[in-house]
N, C-alpha and C positions, 0 to 999 in steps of 0.2 A: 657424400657428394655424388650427383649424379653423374652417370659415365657420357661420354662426349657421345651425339648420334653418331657422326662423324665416323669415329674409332666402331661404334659397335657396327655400322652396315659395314665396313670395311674386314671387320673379323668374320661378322656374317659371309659374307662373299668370299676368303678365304678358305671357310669351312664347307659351304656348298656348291659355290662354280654361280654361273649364273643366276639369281633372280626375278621373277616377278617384281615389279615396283611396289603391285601392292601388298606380296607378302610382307615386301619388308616393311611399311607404314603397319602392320598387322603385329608382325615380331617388334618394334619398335612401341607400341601405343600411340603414333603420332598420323596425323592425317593424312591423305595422301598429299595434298598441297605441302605440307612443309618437308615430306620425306624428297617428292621432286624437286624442294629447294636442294636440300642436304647432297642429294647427286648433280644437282645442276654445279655446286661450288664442289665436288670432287672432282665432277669433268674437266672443270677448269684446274684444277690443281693437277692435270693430268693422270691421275688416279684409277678412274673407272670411265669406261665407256656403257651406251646404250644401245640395244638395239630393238627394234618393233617387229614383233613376230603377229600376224593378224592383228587384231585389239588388244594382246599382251605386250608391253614394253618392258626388256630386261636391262637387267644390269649387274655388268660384268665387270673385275678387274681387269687394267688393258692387258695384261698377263695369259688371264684366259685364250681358251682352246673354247671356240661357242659351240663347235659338234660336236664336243668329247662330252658338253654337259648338257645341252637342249634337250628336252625329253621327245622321239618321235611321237609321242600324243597329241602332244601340243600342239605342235605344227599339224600335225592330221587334224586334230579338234578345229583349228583355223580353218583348216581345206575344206573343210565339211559346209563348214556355219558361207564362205564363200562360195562352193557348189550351189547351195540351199539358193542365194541370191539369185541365180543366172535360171532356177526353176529346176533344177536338179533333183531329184524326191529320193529317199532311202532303197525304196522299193524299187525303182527303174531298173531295168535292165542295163547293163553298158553300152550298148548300143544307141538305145531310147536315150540315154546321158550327151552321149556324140552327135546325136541330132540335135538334142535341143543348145547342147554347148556350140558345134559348130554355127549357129544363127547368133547367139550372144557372146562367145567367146571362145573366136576359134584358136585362139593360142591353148587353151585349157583342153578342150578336144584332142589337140595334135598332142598334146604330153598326156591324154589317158591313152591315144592309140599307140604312142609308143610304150607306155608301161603294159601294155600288152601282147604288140609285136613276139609273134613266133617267132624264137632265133631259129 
């Protein structure tokens, strides 16, 4: 007898904290489509919530602690791939980053100058 998807993302998510959706369609063999069925009917069951971190959508039990498990990669690999958009290059300088961010997104500007800010 096959085990319930249901029961296995839920054991899943027990065992590691939050989720990628589509590791789990990955650990599961099942598409990404029917694995977002399977969370959509846990959300409602009150069970697991979701959240969208850049292009990564996780999923967590409502139990979870998201910053005890989010990996800081992730979220920098997001901040990155979003930099890139606004014309941000590897190579810039931080400064040259501030110029061109303050013309397309001055709120990203003002949070590199204060991760920088001298105390």
């Amino acid at each position: 007898m096959t085990k319930d998807p249901k029961a296995t993302i839920l054991e899943i998510l027990r065992r590691e904290g939050p989720v990628p959706v589509y590791r789990l369609a990955k650990a599961l063999g099942l598409s990404y489509g029917a694995i977002q069925w399977y969370i959509f009917s846990l959300e409602r069951e009150g069970l697991v919530h979701t959240i969208k971190i850049g292009k990564r959508r996780y999923v967590a039990l409502k139990t979870s602690d998201w910053f005890a498990n989010v990996k800081v990669a992730d979220v920098m690999e997001e901040f990155l791939l979003t930099l890139s958009t606004f014309g941000v290059k590897p190579d810039m300088t931080l400064r040259e980053a501030i110029e061109v961010l303050e013309k397309k997104a001055p709120h990203i500007a003002e949070l590199l100058r204060k991760l920088v800010e001298k105390t």
